[in-house]
Every structure is written in structure tokens, then in C-alpha cells.
VOKOLKOL-859290 format. One record per atom (N, C-alpha, C): x, y negated, z. Coordinates in pm, whole numbers, plus 50000, padded with zeros to 5 digits. Layout:
// VOKOLKOL-859290
XYZ ...
// end
This chain:
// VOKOLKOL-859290
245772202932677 246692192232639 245902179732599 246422169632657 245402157032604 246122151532464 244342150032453 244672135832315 245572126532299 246072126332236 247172113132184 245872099332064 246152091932146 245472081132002 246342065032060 246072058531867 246022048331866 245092035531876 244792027431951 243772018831955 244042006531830 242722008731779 243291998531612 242021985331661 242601974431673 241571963831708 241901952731608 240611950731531 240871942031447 239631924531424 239971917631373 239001905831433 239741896531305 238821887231210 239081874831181 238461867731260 239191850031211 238591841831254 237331840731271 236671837631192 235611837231150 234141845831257 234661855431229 234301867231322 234031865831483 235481860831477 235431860531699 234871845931725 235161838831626 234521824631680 232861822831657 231961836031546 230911831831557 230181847631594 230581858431639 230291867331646 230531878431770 231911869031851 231931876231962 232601885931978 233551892531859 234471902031849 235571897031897 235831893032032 237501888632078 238331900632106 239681901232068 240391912432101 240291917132210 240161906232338 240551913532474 239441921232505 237751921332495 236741926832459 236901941132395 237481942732278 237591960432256 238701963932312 239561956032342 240551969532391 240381971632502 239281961232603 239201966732715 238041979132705 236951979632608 235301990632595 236871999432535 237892001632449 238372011632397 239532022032531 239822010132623 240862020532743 239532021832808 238922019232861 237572023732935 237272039832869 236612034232729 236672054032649 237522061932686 239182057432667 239892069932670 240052074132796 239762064732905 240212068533030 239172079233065 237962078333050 236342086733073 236652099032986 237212097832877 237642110132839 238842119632786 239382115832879 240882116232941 242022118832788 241852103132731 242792107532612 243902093232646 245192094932580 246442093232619 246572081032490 247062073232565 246872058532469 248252056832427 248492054832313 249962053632245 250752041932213 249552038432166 249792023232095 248652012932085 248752004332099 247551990232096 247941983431951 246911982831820 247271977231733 246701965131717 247271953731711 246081941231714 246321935831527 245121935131485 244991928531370 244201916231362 245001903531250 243901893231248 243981890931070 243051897431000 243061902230915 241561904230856 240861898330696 239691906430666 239841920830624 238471929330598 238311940830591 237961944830468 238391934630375 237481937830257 238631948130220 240031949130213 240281959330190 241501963830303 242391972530236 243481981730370 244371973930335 244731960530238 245761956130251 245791945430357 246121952830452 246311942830613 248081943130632 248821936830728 250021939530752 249971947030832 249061949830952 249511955331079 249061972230998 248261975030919 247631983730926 248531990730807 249091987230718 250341992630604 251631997030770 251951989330792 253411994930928 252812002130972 251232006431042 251142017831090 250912026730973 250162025830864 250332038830810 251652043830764 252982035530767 254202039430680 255052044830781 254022041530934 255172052431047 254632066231058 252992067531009 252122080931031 253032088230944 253142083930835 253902092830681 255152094730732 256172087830786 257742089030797 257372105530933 256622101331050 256272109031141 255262109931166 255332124531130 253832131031123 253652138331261 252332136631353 252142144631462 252352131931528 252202122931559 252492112631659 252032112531746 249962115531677 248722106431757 247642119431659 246532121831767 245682130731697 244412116331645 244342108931676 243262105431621 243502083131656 242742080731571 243012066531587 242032058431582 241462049131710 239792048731788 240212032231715 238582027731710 238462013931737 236832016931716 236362002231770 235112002831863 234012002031764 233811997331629 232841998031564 233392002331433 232662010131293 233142012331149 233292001931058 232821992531120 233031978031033 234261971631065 234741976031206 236461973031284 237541980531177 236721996231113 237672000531047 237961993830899 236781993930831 236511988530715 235451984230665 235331973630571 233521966730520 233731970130379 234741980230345 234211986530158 234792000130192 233222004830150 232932020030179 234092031330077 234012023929924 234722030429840 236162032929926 236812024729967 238182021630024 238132030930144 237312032030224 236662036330358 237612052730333 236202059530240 236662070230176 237902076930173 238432065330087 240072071630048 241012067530196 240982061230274 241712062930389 241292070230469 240502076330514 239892085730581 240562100630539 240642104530400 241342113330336 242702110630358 243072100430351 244602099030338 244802109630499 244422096630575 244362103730759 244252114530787 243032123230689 243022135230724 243832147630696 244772145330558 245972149030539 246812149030651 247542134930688 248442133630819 247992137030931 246352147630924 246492153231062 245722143431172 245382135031135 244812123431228 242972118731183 242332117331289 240952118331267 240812101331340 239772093931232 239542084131265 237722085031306 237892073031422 236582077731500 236332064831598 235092057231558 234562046631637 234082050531760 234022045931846 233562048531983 231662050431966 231662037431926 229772028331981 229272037331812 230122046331753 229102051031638 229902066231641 230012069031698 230872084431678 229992095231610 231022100031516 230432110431445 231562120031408 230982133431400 231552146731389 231412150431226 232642145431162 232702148131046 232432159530962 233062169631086 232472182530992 231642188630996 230602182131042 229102184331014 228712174730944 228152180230787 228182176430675 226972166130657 226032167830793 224892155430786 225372142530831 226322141730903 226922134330951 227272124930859 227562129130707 228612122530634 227602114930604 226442113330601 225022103030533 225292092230648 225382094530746 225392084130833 226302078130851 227682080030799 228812074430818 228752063930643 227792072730538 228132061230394 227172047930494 225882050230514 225212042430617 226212031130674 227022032830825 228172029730925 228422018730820 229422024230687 230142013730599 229522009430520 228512015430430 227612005730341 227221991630416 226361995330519 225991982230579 226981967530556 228131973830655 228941959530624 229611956130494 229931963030419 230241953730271 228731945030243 227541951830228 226261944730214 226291932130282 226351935730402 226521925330465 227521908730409 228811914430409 229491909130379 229021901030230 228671909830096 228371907129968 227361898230017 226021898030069 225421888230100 226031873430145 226781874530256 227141861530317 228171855030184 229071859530103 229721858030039 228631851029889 227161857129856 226711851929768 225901838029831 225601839229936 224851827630016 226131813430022 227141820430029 228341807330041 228091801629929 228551808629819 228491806829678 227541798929609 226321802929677 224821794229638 224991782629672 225611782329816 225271763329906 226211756829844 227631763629794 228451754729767 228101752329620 227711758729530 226781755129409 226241741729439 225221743629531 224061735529524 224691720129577 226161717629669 226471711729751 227361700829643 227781709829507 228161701629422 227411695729302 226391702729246 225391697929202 224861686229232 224781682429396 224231669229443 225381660129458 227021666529423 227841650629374 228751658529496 228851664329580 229531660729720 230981672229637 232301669829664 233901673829676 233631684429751 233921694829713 233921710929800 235351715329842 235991723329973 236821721629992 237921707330036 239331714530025 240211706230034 240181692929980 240201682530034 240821666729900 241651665829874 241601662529727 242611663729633 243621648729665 244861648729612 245751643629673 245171625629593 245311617429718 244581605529679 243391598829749 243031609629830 241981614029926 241791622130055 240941618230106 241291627130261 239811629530303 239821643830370 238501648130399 237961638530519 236801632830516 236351622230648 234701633030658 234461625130830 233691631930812 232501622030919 231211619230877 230361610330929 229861606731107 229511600431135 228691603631280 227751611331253 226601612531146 225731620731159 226481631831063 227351639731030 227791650931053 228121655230905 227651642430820 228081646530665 229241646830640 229911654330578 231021652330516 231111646730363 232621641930356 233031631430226 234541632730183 234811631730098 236581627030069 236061607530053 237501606430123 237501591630081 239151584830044 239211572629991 240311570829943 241591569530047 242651574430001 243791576230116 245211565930010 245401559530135 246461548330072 248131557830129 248841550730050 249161546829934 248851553529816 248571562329825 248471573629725 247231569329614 246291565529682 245041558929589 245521550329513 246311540629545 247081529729457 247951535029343 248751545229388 249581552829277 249101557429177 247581566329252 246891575829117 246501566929013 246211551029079 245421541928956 246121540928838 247671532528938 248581532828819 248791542428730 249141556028780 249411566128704 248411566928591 246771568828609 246411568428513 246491554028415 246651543928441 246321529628375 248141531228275 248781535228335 249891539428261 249991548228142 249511564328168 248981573928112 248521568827975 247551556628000 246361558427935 246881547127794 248341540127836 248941533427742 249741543527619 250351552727660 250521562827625 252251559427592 252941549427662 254281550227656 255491559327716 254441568427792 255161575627903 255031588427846 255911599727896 255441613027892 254901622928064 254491629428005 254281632128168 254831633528261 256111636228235 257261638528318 258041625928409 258091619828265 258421608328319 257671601228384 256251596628370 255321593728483 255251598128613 255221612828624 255311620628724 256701612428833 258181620828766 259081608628802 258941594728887 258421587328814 257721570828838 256741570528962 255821581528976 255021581329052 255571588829183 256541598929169 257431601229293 257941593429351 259141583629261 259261575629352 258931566629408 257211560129373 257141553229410 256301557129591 256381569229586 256001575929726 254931586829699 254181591429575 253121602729581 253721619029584 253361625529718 254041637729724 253961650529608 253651653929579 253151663629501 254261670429347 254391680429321 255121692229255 254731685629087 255131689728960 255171685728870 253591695928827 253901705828848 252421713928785 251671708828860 251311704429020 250111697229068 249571683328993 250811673228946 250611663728902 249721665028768 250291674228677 249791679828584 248091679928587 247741691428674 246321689028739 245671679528745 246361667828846 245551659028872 245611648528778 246011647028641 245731635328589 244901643128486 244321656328521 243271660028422 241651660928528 241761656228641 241381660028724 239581647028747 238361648328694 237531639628683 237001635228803 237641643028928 236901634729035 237961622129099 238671620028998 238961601129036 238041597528951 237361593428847 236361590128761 234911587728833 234861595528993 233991596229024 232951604928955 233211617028932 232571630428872 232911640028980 231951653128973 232561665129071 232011675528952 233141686428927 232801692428814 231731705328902 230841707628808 230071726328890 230641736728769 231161742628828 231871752828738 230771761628708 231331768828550 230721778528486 229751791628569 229051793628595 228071809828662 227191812028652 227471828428606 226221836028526 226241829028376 224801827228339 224031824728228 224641807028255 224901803828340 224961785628312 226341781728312 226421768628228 227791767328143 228371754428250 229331754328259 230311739328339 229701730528279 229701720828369 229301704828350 229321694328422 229841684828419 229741674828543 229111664528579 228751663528712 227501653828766 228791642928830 227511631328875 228021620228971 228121620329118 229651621629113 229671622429295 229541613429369 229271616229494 228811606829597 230251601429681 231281603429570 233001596929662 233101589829575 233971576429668 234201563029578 235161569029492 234861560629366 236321562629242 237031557229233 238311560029204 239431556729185 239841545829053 239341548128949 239111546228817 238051547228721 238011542928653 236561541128529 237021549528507 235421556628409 234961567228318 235721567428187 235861553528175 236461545728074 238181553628048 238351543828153 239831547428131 240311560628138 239451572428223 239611584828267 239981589628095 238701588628031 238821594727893 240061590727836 240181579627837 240841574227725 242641579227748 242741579527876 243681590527933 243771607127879 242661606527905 242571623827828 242771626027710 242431610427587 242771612827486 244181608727432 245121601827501 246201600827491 246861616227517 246411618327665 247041632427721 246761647127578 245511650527547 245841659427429 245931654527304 246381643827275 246921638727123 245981631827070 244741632527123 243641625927030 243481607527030 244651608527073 244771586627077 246301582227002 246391578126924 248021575226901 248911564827019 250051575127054 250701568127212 250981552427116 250811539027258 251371532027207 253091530127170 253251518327114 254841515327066 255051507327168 256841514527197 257191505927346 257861487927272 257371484527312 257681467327250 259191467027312 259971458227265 261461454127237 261651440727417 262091446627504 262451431827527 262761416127512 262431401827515 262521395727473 262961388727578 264161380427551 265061372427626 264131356727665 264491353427810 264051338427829 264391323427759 265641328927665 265761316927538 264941318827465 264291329927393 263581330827286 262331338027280 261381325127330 259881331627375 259041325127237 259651323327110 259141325127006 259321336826891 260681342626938 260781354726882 259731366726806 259581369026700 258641376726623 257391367126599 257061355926655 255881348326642 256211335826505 257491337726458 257801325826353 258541333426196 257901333826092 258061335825961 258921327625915 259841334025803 261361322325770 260441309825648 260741303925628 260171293925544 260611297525414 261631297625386 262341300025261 262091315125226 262281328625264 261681341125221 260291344125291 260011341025387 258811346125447 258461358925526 260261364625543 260321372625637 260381370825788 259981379525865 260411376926052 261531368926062 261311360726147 262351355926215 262641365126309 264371366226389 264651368926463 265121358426563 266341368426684 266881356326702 268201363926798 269131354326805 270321364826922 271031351426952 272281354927026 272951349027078 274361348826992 274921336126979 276461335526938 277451330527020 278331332627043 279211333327156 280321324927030 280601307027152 281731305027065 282841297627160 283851292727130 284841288627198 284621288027358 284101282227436 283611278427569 282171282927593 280991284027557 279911291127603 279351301527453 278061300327544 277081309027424 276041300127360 275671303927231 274481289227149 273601302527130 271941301127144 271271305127096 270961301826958 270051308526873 269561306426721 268261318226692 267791310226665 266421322326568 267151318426427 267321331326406 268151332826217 266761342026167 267111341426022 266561355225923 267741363925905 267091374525895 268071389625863 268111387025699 267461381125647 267961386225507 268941375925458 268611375025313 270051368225270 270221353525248 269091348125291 268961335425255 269441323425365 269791333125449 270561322725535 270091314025644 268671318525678 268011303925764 268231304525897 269021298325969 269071293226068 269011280826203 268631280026263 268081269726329 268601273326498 268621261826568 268931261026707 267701265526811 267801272726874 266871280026952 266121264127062 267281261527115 266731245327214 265611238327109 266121234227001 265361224126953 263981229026913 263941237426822 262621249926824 261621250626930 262161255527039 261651255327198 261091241827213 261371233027262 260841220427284 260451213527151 260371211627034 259291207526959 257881217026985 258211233426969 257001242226993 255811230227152 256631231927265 256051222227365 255191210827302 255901200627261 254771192527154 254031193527081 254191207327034 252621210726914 251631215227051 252351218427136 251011220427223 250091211527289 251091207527292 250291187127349 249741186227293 249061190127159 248581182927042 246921188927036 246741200827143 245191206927159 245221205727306 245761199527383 245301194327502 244011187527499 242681191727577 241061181327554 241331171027667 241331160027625 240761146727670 240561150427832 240641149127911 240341150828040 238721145328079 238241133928042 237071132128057 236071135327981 235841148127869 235891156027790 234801169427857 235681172827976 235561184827984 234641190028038 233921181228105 232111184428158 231611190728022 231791179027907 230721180827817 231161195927722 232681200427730 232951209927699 232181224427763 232591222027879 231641234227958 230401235427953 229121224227956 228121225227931 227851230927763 228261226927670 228221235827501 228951251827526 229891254927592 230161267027557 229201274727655 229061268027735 227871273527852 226691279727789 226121272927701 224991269527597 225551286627455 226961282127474 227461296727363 227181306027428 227351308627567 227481319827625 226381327627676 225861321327697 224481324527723 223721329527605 223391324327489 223381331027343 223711345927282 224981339327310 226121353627300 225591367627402 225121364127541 224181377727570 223361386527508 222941383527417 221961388827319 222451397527221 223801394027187 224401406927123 224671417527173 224861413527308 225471429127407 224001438327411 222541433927352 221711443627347 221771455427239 222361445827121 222251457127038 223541465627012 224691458527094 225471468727148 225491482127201 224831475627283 223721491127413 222911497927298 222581493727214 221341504227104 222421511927016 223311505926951 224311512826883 225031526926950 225151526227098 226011533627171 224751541327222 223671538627230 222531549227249 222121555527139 222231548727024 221991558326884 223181568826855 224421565826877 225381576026863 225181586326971 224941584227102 224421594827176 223321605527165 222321595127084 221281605627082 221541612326920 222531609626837 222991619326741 223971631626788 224541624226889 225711638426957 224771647927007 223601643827062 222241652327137 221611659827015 221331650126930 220841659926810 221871669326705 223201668626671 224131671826627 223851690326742 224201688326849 224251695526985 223011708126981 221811698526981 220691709526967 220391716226838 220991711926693 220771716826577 222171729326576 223081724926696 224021738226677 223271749326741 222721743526841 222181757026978 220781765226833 220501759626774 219341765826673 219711775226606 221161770526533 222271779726449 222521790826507 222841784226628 223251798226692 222151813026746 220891805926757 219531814126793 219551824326660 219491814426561 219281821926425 220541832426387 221761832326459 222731840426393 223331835226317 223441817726247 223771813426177 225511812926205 225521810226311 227231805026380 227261816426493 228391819426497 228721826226627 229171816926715 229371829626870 229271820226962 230621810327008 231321816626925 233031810826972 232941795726910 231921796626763 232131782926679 230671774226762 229941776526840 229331769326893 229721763427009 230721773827060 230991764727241 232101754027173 232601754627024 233611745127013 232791734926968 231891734326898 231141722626894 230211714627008 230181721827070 229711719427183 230151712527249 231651715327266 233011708727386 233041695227285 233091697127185 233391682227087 232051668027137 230891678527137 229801669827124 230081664427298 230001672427369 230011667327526 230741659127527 232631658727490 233091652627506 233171631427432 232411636827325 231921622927261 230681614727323 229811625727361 228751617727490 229461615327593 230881621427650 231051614227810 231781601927766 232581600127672 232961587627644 232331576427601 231091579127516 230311571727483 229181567527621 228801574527653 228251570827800 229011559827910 230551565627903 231481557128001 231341541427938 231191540627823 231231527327719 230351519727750 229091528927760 227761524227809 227951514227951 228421523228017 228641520928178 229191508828196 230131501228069 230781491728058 230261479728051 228911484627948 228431472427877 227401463727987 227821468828113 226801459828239 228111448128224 226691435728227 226961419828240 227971422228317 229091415028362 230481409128503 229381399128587 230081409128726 229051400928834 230071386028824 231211381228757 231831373728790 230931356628747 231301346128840 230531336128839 231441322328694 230411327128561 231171320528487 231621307028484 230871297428541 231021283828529 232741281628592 232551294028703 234311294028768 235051291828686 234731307628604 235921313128527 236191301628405 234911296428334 235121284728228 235931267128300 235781266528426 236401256428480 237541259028489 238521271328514 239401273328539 240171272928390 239411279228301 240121279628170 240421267728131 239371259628127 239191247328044 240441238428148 240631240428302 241871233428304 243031233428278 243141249728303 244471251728200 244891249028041 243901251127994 243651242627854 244361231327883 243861222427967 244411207027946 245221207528000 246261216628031 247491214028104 248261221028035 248061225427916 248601242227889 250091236927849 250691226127835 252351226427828 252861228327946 252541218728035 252601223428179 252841238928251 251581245228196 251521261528224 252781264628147 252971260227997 253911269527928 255401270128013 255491256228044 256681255128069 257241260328231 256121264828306 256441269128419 256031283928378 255801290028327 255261301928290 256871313928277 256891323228291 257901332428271 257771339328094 258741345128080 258841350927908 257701358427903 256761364627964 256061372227924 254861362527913 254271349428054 253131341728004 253051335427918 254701328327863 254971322127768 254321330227610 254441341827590 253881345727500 253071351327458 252391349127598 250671353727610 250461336927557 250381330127586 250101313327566 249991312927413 251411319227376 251651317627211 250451323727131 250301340027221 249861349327070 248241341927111 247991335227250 246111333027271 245981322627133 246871317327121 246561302827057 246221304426896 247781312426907 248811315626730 248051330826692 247001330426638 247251346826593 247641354326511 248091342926410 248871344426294 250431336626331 251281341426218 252381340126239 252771323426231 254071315926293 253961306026267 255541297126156 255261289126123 256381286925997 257511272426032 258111272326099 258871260326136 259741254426007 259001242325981 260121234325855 259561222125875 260601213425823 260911204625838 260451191325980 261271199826086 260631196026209 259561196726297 258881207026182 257241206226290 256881219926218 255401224926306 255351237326250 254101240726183 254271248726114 252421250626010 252041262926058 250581265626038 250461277726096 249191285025989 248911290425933 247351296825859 246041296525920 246421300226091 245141299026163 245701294826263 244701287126338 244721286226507 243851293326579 244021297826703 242391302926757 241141289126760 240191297126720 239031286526672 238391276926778 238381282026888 237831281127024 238721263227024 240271271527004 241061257027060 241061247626935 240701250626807 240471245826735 239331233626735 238271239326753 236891231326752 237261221226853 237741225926997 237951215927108 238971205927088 240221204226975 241051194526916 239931189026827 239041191126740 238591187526625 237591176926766 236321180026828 235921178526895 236261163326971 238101169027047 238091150627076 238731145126985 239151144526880 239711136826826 238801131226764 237491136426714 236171128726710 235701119526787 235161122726912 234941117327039 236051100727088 237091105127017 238121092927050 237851086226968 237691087626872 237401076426732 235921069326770 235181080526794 233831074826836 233831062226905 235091062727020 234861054927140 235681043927099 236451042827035 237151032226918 235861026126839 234971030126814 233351025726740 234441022826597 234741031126556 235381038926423 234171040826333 233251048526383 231971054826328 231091054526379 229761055126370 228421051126453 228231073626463 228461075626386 228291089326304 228661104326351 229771098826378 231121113426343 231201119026238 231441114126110 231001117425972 232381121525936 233481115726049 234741122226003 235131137226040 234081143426137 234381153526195 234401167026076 234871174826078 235011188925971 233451194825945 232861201025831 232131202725837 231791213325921 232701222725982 232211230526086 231761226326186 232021212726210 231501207226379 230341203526338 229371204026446 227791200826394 227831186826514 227411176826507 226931164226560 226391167626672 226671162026750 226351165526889 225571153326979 224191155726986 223101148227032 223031150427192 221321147427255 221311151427391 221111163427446 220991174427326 220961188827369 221811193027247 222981197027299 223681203027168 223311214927074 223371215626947 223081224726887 224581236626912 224261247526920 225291256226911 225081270226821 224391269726742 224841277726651 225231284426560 226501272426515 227431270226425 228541270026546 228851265426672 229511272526737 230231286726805 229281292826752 229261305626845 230301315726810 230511312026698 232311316126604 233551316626733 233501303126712 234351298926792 234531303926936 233691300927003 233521298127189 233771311727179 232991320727088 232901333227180 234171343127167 235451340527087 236601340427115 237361338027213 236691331627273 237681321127426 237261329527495 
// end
């Protein structure tokens, strides 16, 4: 009576594309066998499936028809023991299972006669090999991709924001993918205000087109390779840490943190500010005269339209017309407009500030390197504690995470304190004209420039009585530059040979100006 068998042919990817195991290949060496030795072919099983263990699909349906019906098939062929399985332990126990149901499993190109008990050395042999095998290629992956992030490079998939590219000479990269790159910025520059919750960001950032699930989002705004970081995860004896990747960033180091410290509590979220209406772009910026509380301001609705008013809430009653307020404010501004032919000599003195003013940003950089190299020493006096038995290890990796995390922020700070490639004489020409136009600006300006204008100027509160307004401070910058021409005009009136009327903060100004009794001032602006 002939043999009954099943032909079990199995192949990953991986496998047939670099190794040569194509299906049509064994099942043709496996009907060749049975035909030469006249056994009766039942079934063709094709699997595309690894071997690390028996949880395959094709290979569970055949064993759950062996069990329902028993006697089907005496034996079940495929062409090598590594086709059957690459973990020997596992090997074992299906082999037993089989041999229960009566069915003998048996490679062609390695055949062996089980019940000859020498046999069984050569069959641990058959399957040891390929798990080895396998455990090798699997620790060699492990190593390159180690080593592949160590030198900065994104392993795997790109994360959403990014898209895998890949070079003429054959390197691979993530690089930035639009729209989505634009979204992630916002999201974090949002985040990092801390008016939002995550949800609601998330929300915000859906609709503004970024695909992604609420737990992915989650992820990625904890995620340091927009920062331009690639983390190397924890293995063996060596602890996580992150290097500089070689993919453009999305966002500063800066802001990354400062995100993170909003995100676990360690920043207080900001306060969402109050809307402020286009009648009343002095609102919160004016103190009552008579108590010295906030002004407000609203609308009264009377016979035929509506009247604006900035009132006080308390009891004293002060009220005033929002129009008239508004346009006197316009004229106090006229009143630090510089001279137009002025303004060379303006830019050349603050020019003279600014340049000065570089010299502090050194010992900036020393301050933020001395706190680093205390987080370094703080860091290595724990790792000592811990040699000695002093601290265990749970209270050292927490000091640890504290100290790292105060060097990556302090580092990002660092990263900051590089000079602006921007070309200042621009940026001071541009200021200094708006300066001399600044009613102009105010008055074409929307509610929000309007009170950027106010708070640059006003940084203290301001007091409207008796037609005009007082204030405690002005910004100094615009200060000196009113004090400045109104000097300069008198001068040119030959008022004074001197400028002896000028404040004693202004210092006399010869053919190289002195500036440093300036430097108050300018370096505010």
C-alpha cells in the first residue's frame, strides 16, 4: 500500500529573495521524491511565514485537520529541517505532537530514521544549526542598527512629518514632508505656550490636515527627533541617550524642552488672555486716576446707536469716552517721533551700543557652562555614592534623569547663545523708521499691533487726567531718543553752545560718541 504524505513548503521573504528558496523549486525536488519513491501526494501546503516558531497560519489549519482526522497522511515531507523549523526546543515538541497522530515528519536532502537512536544527535545538529544561524543574523542586525544610530542616522520607518528619501550614492535619510512638517512646528510652538491640552491640540492639528490617531499624537510630541536628536536605546550594561542626527529639524532644542516641560507639569501653562475689542486698544494699559484701580472698558447701548467708554469697576465712578482717549493717546505718540534728519546719527550711537553689548553674551556662555559642568559634577558624585553603596540604584537613575535632563536644556540654551546671522544695520534702519512713523503704524495697525506698540513703549501702566496722559516709565531706548532731539533742536535754534539742558543721563555727544552711559537704554530696543 503506498504512502500517503503532505508536502509542507515554506519560504519568507527575506529568504527567497536572498537565498534562493522559491516555492516552485521545492515542490518541484519534493514530487520528484515521491514519484522515485512511489508515495501518494495529498496535499501541497504553501507557507509565507518565519520559523522562529509553529505559530504560522497555514501550519495551525493543518495541524487542527490532523487532530479532527486522524489517519489522513502517513508522513509529512519538506525539503530541508530548517523548512520545518529554526528552534530546536519547539522542533521537539511538534515532532511528538506528530508522532502521537501517527504521522512521521521527514526532510528529503537530510533524511533520518528516527528510531535509530544515533540518529537523534544529528537531527539536534539539522535544527540547532538554524536557530544559530538565525540568533546570529538577528544579533548582527542589532549591532549595525546600534551603530547606524549612534552616528545620528533615523532607523526604520519616518515618523509622521517625514518621509524616508534615499540618495544617488545609496545613503539613506528621513527628510521633511509638507504639510505635515508645518503642522508639527505649530503643534509644538503651541504646546510649548501651554494654553492647550493635548487633546485639544491634537483636535487643532487634525483639522488642520495631520493624519494620525490620538495615542500616536501623544508619541510624537514627546518624540526628540524633530529637535534633531535620534535616541540609542538602553542595551546590556549601556544606558539610553541621545546623539545628533544627521536629519534636518523641525524645531529647536529649545523649544523641544520647554514643551516637555509644559507637557509633564514642570512649566506653569500660560493664562489664556481676554479678547480685546477694536474700540478699545487701551484696555488694561490705563490706571483710574482717582482710585488707581484698572481701567476697563465696554460698550453702552443708547437710544439710536452704541457709545464706547473705558469706566472703573469700583465705586468712584470714572468714566470717560473711548473716541476721545483713542485719539489724544495718537498725540502722545507724536511726541517721541526722532527728527527725521536725526536718524543717521541715531544708528551710528546705538550701532556703537551694540557692538559693546556683545561682550556680555560671553559671560553668558560661562554662566551656562558653569551650571553644566555642576550638573556633570552633581552626576559623577552620584555615580561614586552609588560605587560605595551609599544610594541605591533606583535613587541614582532618578538623579541621573534629573541631571541629564537639566544638561539637555541647558545645552539647548547654549545652542542659542550663537550671534543672529541677521544683518543689523537692516534690522536698526527698519526700526528706527518705524519709530518715526510710529502714529502712522499705530493707526494702520490691527488690535493686536496696536498693543504691541502700547506695551513696547508703556511698560508701566498709564494714567489719563486732565486731557493728557502721565505715565511712571517710558521705555528708555524711546526715551533717550525724545530727550536726544529735543536737545539737538534747541541746539540748532543756538539756544546753547552746550546741551547743558539735556538730562543728566544724556552724555554730550562729540565726534565719537561716548556710549557708556547709553547702554541702559539701546540695549532694550
Amino acid at each position: 500500500m503506498k504512502k500517503v504524505a503532505d508536502l509542507y513548503i515554506r519560504v519568507s521573504t527575506d529568504e527567497q529573495a536572498n537565498s534562493g528558496y522559491s516555492q516552485r523549486h521545492q515542490e518541484e525536488m519534493l514530487r520528484k521524491y515521491c514519484e522515485i519513491n512511489a508515495i501518494q501526494v495529498r496535499k501541497v501546503i504553501f507557507e509565507d511565514h518565519s520559523a522562529k516558531s509553529f505559530e504560522r497560519p497555514e501550519w495551525k489549519k493543518m495541524l487542527t485537520e490532523y487532530k479532527k482526522h486522524k489517519g489522513l497522511i502517513d508522513c509529512i515531507m519538506f525539503l530541508k529541517w530548517d523548512r520545518f523549523s529554526r528552534n530546536a526546543g519547539d522542533s521537539y515538541a511538534m515532532i511528538a505532537t506528530l508522532h502521537k497522530l501517527g504521522i512521521e515528519a521527514q526532510a528529503i536532502e537530510q533524511p533520518l530514521d528516527l528510531s535509530i537512536p544515533e540518529n537523534k544527535m544529528m537531527l539536534a545538529f539539522y535544527l540547532a544549526a538554524p536557530e544559530v544561524e538565525n540568533a546570529r543574523r538577528a544579533l548582527n542586525v542589532t549591532h549595525g542598527m546600534r551603530r547606524a544610530r549612534k552616528e545620528g542616522r533615523h532607523m526604520g520607518t519616518a515618523p509622521i512629518g517625514y518621509s524616508n528619501k534615499v540618495y544617488e550614492t545609496g545613503r539613506k535619510c528621513i527628510a521633511p514632508k509638507q504639510p505635515e512638517a508645518d503642522i508639527i512646528r505649530w503643534a509644538f510652538a503651541e504646546l510649548a505656550t501651554g494654553k492647550w491640552s493635548v487633546l485639544e491640540l491634537w483636535q487643532q492639528a487634525k483639522a488642520k490636515g495631520l493624519g494620525c490617531c490620538k495615542n500616536n499624537f501623544w508619541h510624537l510630541i514627546q518624540n526628540p527627533v524633530y529637535c534633531g536628536k535620534v535616541l540609542v536605546p538602553e542595551y546590556q550594561q549601556e544606558e539610553s541617550y541621545l546623539v545628533d542626527g544627521t536629519h534636518e529639524a523641525l524645531i529647536t532644542e529649545e523649544l523641544f524642552y520647554t514643551a516637555q516641560d509644559v507637557l509633564h507639569g514642570r512649566r506653569k501653562p500660560a493664562t489664556i488672555k481676554q479678547a480685546i475689542r477694536e474700540e478699545f486698544p487701551l484696555r488694561n494699559y490705563l490706571i483710574c486716576p482717582q482710585c488707581g484701580k484698572l481701567i476697563t472698558a465696554s460698550r453702552s447701548k443708547g437710544r439710536t446707536s452704541y457709545y464706547n467708554y473705558y469706566h472703573c469697576t469700583s465705586s468712584c465712578g470714572w468714566r470717560y469716552k473711548a473716541e476721545h482717549i483713542n485719539e489724544t493717546f495718537i498725540q502722545e505718540l507724536r511726541k517721541y517721533k526722532p527728527h527725521l534728519g536725526y536718524i543717521e546719527l541715531y544708528k551710528q550711537v546705538i550701532l556703537d551700543v551694540y557692538n559693546t553689548s556683545q561682550v556680555g553674551k560671553h559671560s553668558d556662555k560661562k554662566d551656562l557652562l558653569r551650571q553644566i559642568n555642576e550638573q556633570n559634577s552633581r552626576l559623577a558624585k552620584a555615580r561614586e555614592l552609588l560605587l560605595s553603596e551609599a544610594i541605591d540604584t533606583v535613587d541614582y537613575k532618578a538623579i541621573k534623569t534629573e541631571c541629564e535632563r537639566h544638561i539637555n536644556l541647558l545645552e539647548a540654551k547654549l545652542s542659542a547663545t550663537t550671534p543672529p546671522q541677521e544683518n543689523i544695520e537692516k534690522l536698526l534702519e527698519k526700526a528706527l523708521y518705524n519709530l518715526a512713523h510710529i502714529d502712522e503704524r499705530y493707526e494702520k495697525a490691527d488690535i493686536k499691533g496696536k498693543r504691541e506698540i502700547i506695551g513696547s513703549i508703556y511698560p508701566e501702566k498709564l494714567q489719563f487726567e486732565n486731557n493728557a496722559y502721565r505715565t511712571a516709565r517710558v521705555n528708555e531706548a524711546v526715551l533717550m531718543i525724545y530727550k536726544l532731539d529735543k536737545a539737538l533742536k534747541g541746539h540748532k535754534k543756538r539756544q546753547t553752545n552746550d546741551l547743558v539742558s539735556l538730562s543728566n543721563e544724556v552724555i554730550p555727544l562729540g565726534l565719537e560718541p561716548k556710549t557708556h552711559t547709553l547702554k541702559v537704554y539701546c540695549s532694550t530696543n
